[in-house]
N, C-alpha and C positions, 0 to 999 in steps of 0.2 A: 504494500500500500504506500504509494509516492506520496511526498505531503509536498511538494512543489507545484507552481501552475501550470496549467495545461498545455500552457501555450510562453515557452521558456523565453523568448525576450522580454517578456515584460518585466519590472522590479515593481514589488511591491514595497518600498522600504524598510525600516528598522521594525514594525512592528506586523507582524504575522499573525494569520488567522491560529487557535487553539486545533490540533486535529479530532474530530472526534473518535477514537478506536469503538466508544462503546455507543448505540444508539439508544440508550436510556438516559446517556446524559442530556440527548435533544427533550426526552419527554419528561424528564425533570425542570429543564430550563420552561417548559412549555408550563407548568404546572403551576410552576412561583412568578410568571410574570402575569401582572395586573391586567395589562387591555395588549397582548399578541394580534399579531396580524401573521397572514398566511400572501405571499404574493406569487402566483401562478404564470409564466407563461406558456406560449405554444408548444414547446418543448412536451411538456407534461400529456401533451395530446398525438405527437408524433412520434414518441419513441416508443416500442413494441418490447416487452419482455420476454417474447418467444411463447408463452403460454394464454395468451387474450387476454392480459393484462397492461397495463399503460401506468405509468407516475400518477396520470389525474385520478386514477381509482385511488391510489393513497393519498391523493390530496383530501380527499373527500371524506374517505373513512378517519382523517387527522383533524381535519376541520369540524365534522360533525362531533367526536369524540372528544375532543377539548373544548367546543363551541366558538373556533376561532372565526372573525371573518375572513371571507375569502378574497383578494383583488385580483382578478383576470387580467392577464393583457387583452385589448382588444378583441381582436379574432379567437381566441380561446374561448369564449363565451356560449359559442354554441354547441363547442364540446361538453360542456360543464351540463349545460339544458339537456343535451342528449341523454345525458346519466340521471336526468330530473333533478339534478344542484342547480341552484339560482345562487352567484357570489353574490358577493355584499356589493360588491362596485367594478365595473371594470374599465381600465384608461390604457393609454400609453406605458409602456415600461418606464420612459425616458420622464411621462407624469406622476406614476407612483413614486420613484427615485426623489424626483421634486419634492413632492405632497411630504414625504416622511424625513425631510429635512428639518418639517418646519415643527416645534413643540407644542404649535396652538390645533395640529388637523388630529382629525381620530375621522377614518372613514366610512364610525357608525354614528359620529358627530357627541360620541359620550366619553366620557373619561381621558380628553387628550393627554398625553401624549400616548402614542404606541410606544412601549416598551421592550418588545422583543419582536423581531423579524424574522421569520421565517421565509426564504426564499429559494425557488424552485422553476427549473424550467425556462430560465427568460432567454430568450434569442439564440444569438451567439455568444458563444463567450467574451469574447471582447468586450461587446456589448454591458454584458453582466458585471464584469472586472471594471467600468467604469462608473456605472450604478452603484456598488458596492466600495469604489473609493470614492463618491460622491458622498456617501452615508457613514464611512469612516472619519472622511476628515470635516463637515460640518454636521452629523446628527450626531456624534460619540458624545453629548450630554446626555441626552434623556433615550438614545433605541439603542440595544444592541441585537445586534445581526448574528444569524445563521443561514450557512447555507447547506441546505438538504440536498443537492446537487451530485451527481454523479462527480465532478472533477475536483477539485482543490483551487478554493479563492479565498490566496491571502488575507484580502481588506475586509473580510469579515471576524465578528467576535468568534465563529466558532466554522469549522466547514468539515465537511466529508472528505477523505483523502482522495484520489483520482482511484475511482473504483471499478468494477469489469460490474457488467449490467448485472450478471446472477447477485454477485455483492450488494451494490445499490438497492436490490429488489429486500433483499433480507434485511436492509438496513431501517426501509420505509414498511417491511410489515412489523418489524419489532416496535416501533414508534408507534403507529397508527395500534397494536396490541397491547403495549403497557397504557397508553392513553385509554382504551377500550375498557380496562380491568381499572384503573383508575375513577371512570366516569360510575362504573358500576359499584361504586365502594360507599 
């Protein structure tokens, strides 16, 4: 399990995302923050786990199980309807990224600030790696960040190491399971 980024020119500098090795540390962290957000892109809709399953099934079973909201990117959103999930909102990548800068938005309009991020799915990585130093270097007052993501990105509080799809799958059923047994307690 690499704990470097995906995509090796880039620096992230002096301060590195935490690895997760174990994925009860995501459903712990999910547990103790106050108002979590869940941010979903396309990705979560196009990637195929080999057995007709997809990342958005674990979105969903995570979301529903902890009661997080959901923020779609755009076009994801009628993946999410297909499965009969309605997110809580869905924008631009490049908009959520904005939105959770700021310590006065909460995207169910209750309890601002978001306090922990969940993020999953979005674009390209590049992409993502820039969203996530956007939220490194102006939201690191009030959110901290994870990313549930198949690869490893630095500029978050916490990330997944660059993992082979069987891994990643086992990673989001363990999470979406202790959140399950959690909500049932």
């Amino acid at each position: 399990m690499a704990a470097e980024p995906w995509q090796k020119y880039e620096i992230p500098g002096p301060t590195k995302a935490v690895v997760i090795t174990k994925p009860e540390v995501v459903s712990a962290l999910v547990t103790r923050a106050k108002n979590p957000i869940l941010v979903a892109g396309f990705k979560t809709a196009e990637i195929d786990f080999g057995n007709g399953k997809k990342p958005i099934d674990y979105v969903i079973r995570i979301a529903k199980a902890a009661n997080i909201p959901v923020v779609a990117t755009a076009h994801t959103v009628s993946e999410f309807l297909k499965r009969d999930f309605k997110p809580t909102a869905w924008m631009s990548a490049m908009d959520i990224g904005n939105r959770l800068t700021d310590p006065t938005w909460s995207v169910t309009g209750k309890n601002p600030p978001h306090d922990l991020a969940l993020i999953i799915g979005i674009s390209h990585y590049y992409m993502s790696w820039l969203i996530m130093s956007g939220l490194k270097s102006f939201a690191y007052k009030h959110l901290k960040t994870v990313s549930i993501d198949q690869y490893y990105y630095p500029h978050c509080n916490w990330s997944f190491p660059n993992l082979s799809l069987k891994d990643w799958e086992k990673n989001l059923t363990a999470i979406a399971e202790n959140l399950e047994k959690g909500r049932k307690k």
